[in-house]
One Martini backbone bead per residue (centre of mass of N, CA, C, O) as a GRO file, in nm:
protein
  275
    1UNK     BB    1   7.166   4.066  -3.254
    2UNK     BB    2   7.425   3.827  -3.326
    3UNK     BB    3   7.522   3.621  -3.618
    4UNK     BB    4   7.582   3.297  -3.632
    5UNK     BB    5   7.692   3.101  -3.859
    6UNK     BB    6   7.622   2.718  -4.008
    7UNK     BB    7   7.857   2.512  -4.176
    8UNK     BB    8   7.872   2.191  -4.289
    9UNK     BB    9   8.016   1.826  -4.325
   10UNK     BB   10   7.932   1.670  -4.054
   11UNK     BB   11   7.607   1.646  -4.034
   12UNK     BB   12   7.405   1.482  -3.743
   13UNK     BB   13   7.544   1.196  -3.606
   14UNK     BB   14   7.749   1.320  -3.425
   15UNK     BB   15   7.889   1.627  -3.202
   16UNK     BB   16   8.005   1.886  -3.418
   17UNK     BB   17   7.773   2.071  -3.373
   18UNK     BB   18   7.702   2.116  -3.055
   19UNK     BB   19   7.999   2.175  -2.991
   20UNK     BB   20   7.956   2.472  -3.107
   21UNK     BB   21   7.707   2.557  -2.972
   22UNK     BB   22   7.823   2.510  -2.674
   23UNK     BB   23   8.086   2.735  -2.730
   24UNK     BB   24   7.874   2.985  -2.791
   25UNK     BB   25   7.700   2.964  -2.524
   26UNK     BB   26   7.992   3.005  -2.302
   27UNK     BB   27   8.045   3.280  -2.412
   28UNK     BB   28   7.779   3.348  -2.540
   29UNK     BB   29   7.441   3.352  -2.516
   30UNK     BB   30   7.336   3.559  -2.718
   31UNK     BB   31   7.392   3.437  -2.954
   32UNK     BB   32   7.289   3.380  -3.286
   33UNK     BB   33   7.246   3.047  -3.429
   34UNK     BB   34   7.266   2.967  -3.758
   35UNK     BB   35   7.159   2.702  -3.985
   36UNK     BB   36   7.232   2.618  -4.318
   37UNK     BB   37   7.433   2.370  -4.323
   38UNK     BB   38   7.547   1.953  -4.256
   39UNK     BB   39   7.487   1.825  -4.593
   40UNK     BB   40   7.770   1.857  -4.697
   41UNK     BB   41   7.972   1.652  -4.908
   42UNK     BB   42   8.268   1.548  -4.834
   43UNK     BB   43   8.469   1.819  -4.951
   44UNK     BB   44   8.273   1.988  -5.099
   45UNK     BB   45   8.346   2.290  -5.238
   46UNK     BB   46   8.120   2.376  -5.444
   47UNK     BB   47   7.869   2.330  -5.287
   48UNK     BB   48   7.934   2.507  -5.028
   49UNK     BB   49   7.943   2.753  -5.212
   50UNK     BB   50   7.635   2.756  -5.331
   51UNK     BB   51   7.519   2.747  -5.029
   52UNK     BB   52   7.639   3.016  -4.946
   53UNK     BB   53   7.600   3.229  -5.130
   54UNK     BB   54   7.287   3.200  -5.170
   55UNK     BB   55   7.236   3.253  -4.797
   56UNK     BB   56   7.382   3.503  -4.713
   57UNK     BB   57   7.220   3.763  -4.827
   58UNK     BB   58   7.004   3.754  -4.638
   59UNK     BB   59   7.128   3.829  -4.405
   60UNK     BB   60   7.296   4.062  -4.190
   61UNK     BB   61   7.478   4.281  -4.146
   62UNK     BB   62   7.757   4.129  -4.005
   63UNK     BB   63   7.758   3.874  -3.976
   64UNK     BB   64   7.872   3.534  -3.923
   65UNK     BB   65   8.053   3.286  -4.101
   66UNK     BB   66   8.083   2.945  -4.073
   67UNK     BB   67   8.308   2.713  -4.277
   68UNK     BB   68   8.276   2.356  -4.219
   69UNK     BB   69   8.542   2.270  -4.478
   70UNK     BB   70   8.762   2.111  -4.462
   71UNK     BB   71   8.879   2.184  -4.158
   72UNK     BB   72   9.111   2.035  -4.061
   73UNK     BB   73   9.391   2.030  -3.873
   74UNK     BB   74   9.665   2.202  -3.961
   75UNK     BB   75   9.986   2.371  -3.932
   76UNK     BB   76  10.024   2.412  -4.279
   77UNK     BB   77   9.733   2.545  -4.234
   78UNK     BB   78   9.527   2.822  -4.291
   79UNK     BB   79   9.299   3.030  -4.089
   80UNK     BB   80   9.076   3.256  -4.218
   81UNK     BB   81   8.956   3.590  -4.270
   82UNK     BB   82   8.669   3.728  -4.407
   83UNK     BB   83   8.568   4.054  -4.578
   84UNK     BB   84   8.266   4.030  -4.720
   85UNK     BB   85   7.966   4.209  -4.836
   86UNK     BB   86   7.958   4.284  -4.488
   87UNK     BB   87   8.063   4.001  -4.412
   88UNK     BB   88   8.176   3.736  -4.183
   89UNK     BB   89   8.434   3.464  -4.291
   90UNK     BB   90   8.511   3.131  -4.189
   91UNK     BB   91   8.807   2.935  -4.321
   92UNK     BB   92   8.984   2.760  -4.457
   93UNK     BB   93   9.292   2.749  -4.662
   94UNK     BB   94   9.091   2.572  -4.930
   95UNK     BB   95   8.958   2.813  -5.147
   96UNK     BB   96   8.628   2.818  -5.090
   97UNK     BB   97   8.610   3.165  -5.041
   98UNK     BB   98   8.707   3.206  -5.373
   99UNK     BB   99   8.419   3.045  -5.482
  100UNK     BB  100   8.221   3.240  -5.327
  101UNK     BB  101   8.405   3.519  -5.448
  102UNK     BB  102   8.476   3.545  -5.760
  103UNK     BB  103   8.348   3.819  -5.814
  104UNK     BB  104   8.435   3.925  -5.522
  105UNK     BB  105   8.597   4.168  -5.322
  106UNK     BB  106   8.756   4.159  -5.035
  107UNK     BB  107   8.807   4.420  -4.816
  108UNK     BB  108   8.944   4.168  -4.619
  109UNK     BB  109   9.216   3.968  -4.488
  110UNK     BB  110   9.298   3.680  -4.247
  111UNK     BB  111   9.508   3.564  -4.031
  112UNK     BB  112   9.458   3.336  -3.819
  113UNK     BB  113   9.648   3.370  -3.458
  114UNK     BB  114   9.504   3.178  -3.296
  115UNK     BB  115   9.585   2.907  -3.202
  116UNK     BB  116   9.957   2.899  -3.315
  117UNK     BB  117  10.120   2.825  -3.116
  118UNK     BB  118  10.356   2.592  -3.058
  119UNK     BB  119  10.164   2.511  -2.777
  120UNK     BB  120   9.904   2.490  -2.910
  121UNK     BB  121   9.607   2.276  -2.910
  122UNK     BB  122   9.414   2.175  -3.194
  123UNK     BB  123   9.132   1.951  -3.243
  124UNK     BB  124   8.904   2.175  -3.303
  125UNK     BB  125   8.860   2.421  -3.537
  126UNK     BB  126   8.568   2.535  -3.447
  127UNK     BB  127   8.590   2.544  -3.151
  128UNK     BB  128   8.958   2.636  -3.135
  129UNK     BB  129   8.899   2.892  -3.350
  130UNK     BB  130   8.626   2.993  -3.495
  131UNK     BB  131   8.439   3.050  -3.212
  132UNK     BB  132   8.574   3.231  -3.108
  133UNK     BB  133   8.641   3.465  -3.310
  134UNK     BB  134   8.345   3.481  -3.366
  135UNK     BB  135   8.286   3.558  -3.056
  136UNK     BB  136   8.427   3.836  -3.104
  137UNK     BB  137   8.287   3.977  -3.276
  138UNK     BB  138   7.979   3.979  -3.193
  139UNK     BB  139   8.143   4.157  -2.960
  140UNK     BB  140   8.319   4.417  -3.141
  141UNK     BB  141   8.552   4.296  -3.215
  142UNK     BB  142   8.871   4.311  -3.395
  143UNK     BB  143   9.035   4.137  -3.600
  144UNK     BB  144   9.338   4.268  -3.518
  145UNK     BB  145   9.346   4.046  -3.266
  146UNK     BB  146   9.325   3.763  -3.403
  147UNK     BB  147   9.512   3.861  -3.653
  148UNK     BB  148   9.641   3.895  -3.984
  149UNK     BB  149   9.702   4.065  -4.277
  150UNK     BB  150   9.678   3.957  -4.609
  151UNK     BB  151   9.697   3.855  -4.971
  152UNK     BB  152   9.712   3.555  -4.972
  153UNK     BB  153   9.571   3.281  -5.105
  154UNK     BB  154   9.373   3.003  -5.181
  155UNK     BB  155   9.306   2.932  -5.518
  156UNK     BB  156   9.064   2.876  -5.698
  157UNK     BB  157   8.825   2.780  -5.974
  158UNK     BB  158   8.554   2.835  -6.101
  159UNK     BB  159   8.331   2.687  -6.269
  160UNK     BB  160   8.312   2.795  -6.656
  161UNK     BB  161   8.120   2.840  -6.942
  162UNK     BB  162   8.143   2.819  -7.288
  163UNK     BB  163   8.215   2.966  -7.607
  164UNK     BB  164   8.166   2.821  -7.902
  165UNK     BB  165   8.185   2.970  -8.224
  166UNK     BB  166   8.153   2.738  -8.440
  167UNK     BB  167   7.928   2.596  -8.301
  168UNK     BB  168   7.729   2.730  -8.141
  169UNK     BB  169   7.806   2.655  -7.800
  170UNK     BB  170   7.751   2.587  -7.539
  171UNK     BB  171   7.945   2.484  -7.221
  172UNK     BB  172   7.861   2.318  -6.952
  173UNK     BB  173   7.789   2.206  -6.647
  174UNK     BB  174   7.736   2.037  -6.345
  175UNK     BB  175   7.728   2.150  -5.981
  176UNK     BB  176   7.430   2.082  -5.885
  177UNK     BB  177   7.220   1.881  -5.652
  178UNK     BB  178   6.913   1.899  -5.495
  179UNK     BB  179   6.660   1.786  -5.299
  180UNK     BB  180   6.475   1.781  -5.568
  181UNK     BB  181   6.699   1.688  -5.808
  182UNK     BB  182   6.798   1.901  -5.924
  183UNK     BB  183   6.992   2.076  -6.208
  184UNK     BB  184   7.249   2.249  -6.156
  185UNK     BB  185   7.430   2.516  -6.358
  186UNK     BB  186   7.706   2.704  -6.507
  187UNK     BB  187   7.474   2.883  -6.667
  188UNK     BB  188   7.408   3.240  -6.677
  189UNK     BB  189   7.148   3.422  -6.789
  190UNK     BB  190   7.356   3.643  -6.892
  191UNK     BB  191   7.534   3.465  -7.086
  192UNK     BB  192   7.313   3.360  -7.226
  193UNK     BB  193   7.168   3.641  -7.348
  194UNK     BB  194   7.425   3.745  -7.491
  195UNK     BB  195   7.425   3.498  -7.691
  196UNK     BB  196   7.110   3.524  -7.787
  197UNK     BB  197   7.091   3.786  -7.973
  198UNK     BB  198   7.169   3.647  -8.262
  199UNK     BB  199   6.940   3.469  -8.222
  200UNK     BB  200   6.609   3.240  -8.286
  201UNK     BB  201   6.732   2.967  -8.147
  202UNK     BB  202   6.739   2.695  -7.935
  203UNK     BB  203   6.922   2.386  -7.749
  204UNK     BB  204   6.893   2.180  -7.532
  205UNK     BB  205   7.137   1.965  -7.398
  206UNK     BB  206   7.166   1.608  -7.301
  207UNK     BB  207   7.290   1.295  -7.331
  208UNK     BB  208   6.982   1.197  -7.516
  209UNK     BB  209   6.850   1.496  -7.468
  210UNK     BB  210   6.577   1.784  -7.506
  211UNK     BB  211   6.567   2.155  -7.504
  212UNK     BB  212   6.385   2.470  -7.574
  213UNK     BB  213   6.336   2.633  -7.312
  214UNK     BB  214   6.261   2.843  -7.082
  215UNK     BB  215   6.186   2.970  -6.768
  216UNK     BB  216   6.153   3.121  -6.473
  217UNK     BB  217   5.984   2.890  -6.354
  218UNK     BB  218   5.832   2.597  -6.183
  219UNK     BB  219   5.514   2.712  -6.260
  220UNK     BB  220   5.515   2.840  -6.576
  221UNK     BB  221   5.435   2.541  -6.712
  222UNK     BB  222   5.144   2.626  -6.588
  223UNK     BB  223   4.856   2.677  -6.753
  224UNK     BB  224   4.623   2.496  -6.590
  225UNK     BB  225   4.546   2.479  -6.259
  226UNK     BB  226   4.269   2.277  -6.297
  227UNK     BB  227   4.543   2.079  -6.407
  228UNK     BB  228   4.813   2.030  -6.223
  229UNK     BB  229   4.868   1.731  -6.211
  230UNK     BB  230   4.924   1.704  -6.501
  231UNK     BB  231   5.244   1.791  -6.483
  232UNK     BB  232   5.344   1.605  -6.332
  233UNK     BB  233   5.671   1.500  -6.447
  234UNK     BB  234   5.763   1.761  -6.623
  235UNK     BB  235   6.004   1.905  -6.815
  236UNK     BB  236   6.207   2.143  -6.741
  237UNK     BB  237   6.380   2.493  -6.809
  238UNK     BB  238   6.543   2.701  -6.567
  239UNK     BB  239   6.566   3.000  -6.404
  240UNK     BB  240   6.629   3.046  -6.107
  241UNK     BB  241   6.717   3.233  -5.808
  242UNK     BB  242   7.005   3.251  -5.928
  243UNK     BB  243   7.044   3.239  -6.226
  244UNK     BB  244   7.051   2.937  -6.329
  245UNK     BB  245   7.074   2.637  -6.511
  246UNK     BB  246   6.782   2.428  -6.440
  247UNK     BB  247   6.684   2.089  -6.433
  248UNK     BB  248   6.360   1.949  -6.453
  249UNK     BB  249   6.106   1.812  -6.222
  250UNK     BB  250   5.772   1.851  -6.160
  251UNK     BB  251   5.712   1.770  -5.851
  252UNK     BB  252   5.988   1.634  -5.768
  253UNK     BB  253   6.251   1.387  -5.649
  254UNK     BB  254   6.523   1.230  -5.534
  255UNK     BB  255   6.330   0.956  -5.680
  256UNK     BB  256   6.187   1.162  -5.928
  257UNK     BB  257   6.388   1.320  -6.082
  258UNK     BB  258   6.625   1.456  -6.262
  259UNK     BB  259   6.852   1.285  -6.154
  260UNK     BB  260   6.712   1.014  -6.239
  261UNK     BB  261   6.559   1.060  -6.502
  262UNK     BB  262   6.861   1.191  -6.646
  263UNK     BB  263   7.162   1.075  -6.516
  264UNK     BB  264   7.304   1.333  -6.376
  265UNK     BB  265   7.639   1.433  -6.305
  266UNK     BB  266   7.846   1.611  -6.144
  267UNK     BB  267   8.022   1.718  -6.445
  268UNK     BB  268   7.852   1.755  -6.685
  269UNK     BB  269   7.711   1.805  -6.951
  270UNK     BB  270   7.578   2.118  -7.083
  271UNK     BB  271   7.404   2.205  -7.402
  272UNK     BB  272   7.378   2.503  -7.593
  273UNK     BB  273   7.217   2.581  -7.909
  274UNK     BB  274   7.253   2.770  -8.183
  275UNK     BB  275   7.033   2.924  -8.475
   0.00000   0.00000   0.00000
């Protein structure tokens, strides 16, 4: 059976999840249709790349992901298809897709040129452009038919991390804060590692606060399970599942995790200094 996700900053209480979802099961009903998440930010593309690059792994090759993010329609932008990592990924042509591929290079791009003729009126760029495309592909049909090969498309540059080595410090960003308020830094564990080998301890900073250690998860912080009640509320960083610096609060919430307790907003620094 054939796969399309949805990703989108639509939201749930609007129309345009479902028009989505309804113009999918009109073409083919046979697709199966999963969402990713429709709580993207409004336009918010660093979050939506953090969220798609993390969750597209899982799907089966050959996958479809619509990514509709700052994606309304303008005849002066492109809409383009990735293919890339063996999934074909549709979003406008607004840098998205070179966030979420920084660092893999995509097999082919293409301009989508389907409804986009001088008479053609697309309304609603999900369902009058990327759900076609989405189930032409899902039927097997060829992307160059829909589209033509380009080069060129519009890049964003991902925030990455830097090394002052005066200072012996790294310097990372807050890039993504989670349903359970934990502080995703874009800061990953090869970076830290590779740095860290000639050092015999560290210091993470942020605001006036710091620790000393990183754990590898968020229960191993828990020495003693008999007790493990004791430990809610225990500040710890660990490097997630996705291998970045995460600062957490143990059992933490949205309303009482790190980004709470500690204040920290997106594009913040986070410094780990190294002695």
């Amino acid at each position: 059976m054939s796969i399309i996700t949805l990703t989108s900053d639509f939201g749930r209480l609007d129309y345009r999840v479902s028009a989505m979802k309804g113009k999918i099961l009109s073409l083919n009903p046979e697709v199966n249709s999963v969402d990713i998440t429709h709580d993207i930010q409004a336009y918010n593309l660093i979050q939506a790349s953090y969220i798609v690059r993390n969750a597209y792994k899982y799907f089966p090759t050959g996958t479809i992901h619509i990514v509709s993010v700052d994606s309304f329609f303008h005849k002066s932008r492109k809409n383009i298809l990735y293919k890339a990592d063996g999934h074909y990924f549709l979003a406008a042509d607004n840098g998205l897709l070179s966030l979420i591929f920084f660092d893999i290079k995509p097999e082919a791009v293409y301009e989508i040129t389907l409804n986009n003729r001088f008479d053609d009126v697309v309304s609603f760029t999900s369902t009058d452009v990327f759900v076609p495309v989405a189930v032409h592909l899902a039927n097997g049909g060829l992307p160059e038919v829909i589209g033509r090969k380009i080069e060129s498309t519009k890049q964003l540059l991902f925030p990455k991390p830097v090394y002052n080595e005066s200072e012996k410090m790294i310097i990372g960003d807050v890039m993504y804060i989670d349903n359970f308020g934990n502080i995703i830094s874009n800061i990953s564990k090869d970076f830290f590692e590779t740095l860290a080998k000639g050092f015999a301890s560290f210091t993470i900073k942020f605001r006036n606060l710091s620790l000393s250690k990183i754990y590898s998860s968020h229960t191993e912080l828990v020495v003693d399970w008999e007790r493990e009640t004791e430990y809610h509320g225990q500040s710890a960083a660990i490097f997630n599942d996705s291998d970045q610096l995460e600062l957490t609060i143990y059992k933490g919430s949205k309303k009482n995790g790190a980004k709470t307790l500690f204040g920290l907003n997106v594009g913040e620094n986070i410094y780990i200094e190294f002695f």
